[in-house]
N, C-alpha and C positions, 0 to 999 in steps of 0.2 A: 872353461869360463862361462859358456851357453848354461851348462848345467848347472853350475854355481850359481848363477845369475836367477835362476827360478824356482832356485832353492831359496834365494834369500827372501824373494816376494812370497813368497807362500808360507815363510814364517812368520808375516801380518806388519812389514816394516814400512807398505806404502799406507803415510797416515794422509790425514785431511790435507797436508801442504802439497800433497803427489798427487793431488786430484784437482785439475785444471775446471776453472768456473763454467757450470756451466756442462760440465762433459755426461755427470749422470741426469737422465730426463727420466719421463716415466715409463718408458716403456722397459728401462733397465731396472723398475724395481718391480717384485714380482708383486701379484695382487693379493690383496689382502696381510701382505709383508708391514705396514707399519699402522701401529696401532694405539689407542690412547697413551701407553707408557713413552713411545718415542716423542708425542709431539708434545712442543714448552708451552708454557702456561701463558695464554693468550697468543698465542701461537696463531689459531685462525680470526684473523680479523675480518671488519663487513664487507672488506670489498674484496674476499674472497666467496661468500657467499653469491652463490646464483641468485636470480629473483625467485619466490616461489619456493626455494625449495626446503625453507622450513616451514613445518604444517605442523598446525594444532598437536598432532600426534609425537611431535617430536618436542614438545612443552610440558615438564613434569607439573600434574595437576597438583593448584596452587601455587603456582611457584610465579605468577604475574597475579601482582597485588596491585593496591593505590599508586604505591611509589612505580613503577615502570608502566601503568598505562596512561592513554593520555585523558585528564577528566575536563577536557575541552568540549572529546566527545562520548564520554563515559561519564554515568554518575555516580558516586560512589554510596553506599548505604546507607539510609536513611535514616540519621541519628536522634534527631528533635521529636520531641512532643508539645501540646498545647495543652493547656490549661481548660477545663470546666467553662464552657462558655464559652470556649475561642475553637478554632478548624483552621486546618492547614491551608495556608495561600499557596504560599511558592513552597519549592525544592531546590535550595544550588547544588550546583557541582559536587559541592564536598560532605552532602547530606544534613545541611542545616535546615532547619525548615524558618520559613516564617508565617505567622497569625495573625489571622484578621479574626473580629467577633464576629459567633456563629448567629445567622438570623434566627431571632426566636420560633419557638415553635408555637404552629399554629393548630387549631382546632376550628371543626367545623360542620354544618348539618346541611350544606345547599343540596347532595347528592341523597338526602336521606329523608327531607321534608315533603309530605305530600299535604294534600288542601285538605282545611276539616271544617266540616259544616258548624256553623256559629251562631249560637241562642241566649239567652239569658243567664244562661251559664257557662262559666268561665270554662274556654275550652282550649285545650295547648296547642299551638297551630307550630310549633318548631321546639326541638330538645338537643343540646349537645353536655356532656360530661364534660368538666375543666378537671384533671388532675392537682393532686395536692401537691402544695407544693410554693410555686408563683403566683405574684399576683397576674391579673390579667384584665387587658383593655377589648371589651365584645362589643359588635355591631348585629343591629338585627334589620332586614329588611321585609317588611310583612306586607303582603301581597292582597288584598281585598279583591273580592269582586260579587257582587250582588245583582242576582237573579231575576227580570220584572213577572210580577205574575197577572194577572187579569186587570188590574189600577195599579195607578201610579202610586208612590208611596217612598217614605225614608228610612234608611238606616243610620243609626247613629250605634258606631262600632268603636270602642274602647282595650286599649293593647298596653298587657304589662311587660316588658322586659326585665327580665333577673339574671344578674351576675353572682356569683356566689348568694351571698346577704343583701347584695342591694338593689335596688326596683327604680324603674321611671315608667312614666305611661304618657299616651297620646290617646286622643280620640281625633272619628274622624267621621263626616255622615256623608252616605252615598246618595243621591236620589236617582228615582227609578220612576220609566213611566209605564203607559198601561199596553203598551204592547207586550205582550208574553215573549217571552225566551230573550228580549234583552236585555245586554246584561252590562252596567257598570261598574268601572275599577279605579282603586286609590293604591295608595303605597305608604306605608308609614315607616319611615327610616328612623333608627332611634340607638343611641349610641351610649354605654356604659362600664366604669370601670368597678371592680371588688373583685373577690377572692374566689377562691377555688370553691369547686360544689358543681349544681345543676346548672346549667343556664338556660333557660326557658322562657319562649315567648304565649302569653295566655291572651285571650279574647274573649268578649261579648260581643253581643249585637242584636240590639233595641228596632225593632220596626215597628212603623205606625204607617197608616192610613193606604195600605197593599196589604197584597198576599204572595212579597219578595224573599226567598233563600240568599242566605249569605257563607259564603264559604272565605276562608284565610288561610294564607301559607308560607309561612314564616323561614328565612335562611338564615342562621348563626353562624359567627366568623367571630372566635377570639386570638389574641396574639398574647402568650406570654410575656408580663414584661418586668418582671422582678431579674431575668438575665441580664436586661440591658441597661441597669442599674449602676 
């Protein structure tokens, strides 16, 4: 009957109800013994994972998009553009952009103006280029300052500002006494709108009753403004 008896186990008759809860652990299975085919599908849920011990390397690349990360604190690609005349403000989460209008752009000579001595003839004391294109609002700020030479004496100094085509002018008179080397200064601010082209500030300057030099130095600053239209 002994022998009977283990003959019949060894024909494979003890099934899953002969196997008491419980009784195989792991040290009865051999390692490496079960493998993706035995285990069921969702089988390993989160809280048998360890902490840690899934790593990057075990993430088939691409395979975490938008949908499983969190864009709380990820952002996802940046899908908007803006329009001619607008720049991006913001960025959200989900790569929307938003626009604000882009500050016009500016042109300008203050880095590039030096003084030029000023006679009866109209002399450029500042130059900047306005590209084609927008209108544009220039300011010019023209710097005088007059030389005393052996008598006292005056200057009367006249300044034309041009924006594209169109012109304004200011005059303005320095006096001067008879000590040599000093030296007085004015400022003639002068503010104008037109179109693209040169924009240049020109001078004279008239003296009488000395023997005064005058020099001018003019700074250009225009703002396009046909963007902000």
């Amino acid at each position: 009957m002994s022998m009977g008896g283990v003959g019949v186990a060894a024909t494979g008759l003890i099934g899953t109800n002969q196997i008491r809860n419980g009784a195989v652990t792991y040290s009865k299975i051999a390692p490496n013994s079960v493998g993706k085919v035995r285990l069921a599908n969702s089988g390993v849920v989160n809280s048998k994972l360890a902490h840690d011990s899934v790593s990057y390397k075990d993430i088939q690349p691409g395979a975490v998009g938008s949908v499983r990360s969190n864009i709380n604190q990820m952002q996802e690609r940046v899908k908007g553009t803006c329009a001619a005349g607008s720049a991006v403000a913001s960025v959200n989460n989900k790569g929307a952009v938003t626009c604000n209008a882009a500050a016009p752009q500016e042109y300008g000579s203050s880095t590039t103006a030096t003084a030029t001595k000023l006679t009866g003839t109209a002399a450029t004391t500042g130059t900047v280029a306005l590209p084609t294109g927008p209108t544009y609002l220039g300011f010019a700020n023209t710097k005088l300052t007059a030389t005393s030479g052996n008598s006292s004496g005056t200057a009367t100094v006249k300044c034309t500002f041009t924006v594209g085509t169109s012109t304004t002018s200011d005059t303005v008179v320095l006096n001067t006494d008879a000590t040599a080397g000093h030296t007085t200064t004015a400022t003639i601010p002068m503010q104008l709108a037109g179109a693209a082209g040169t924009s240049t500030v020109a001078c004279t300057s008239t003296t009488s009753g000395g023997t005064q030099s005058v020099t001018g130095l003019s700074a250009i600053n225009a703002i396009a403004t046909a963007a902000n239209n």
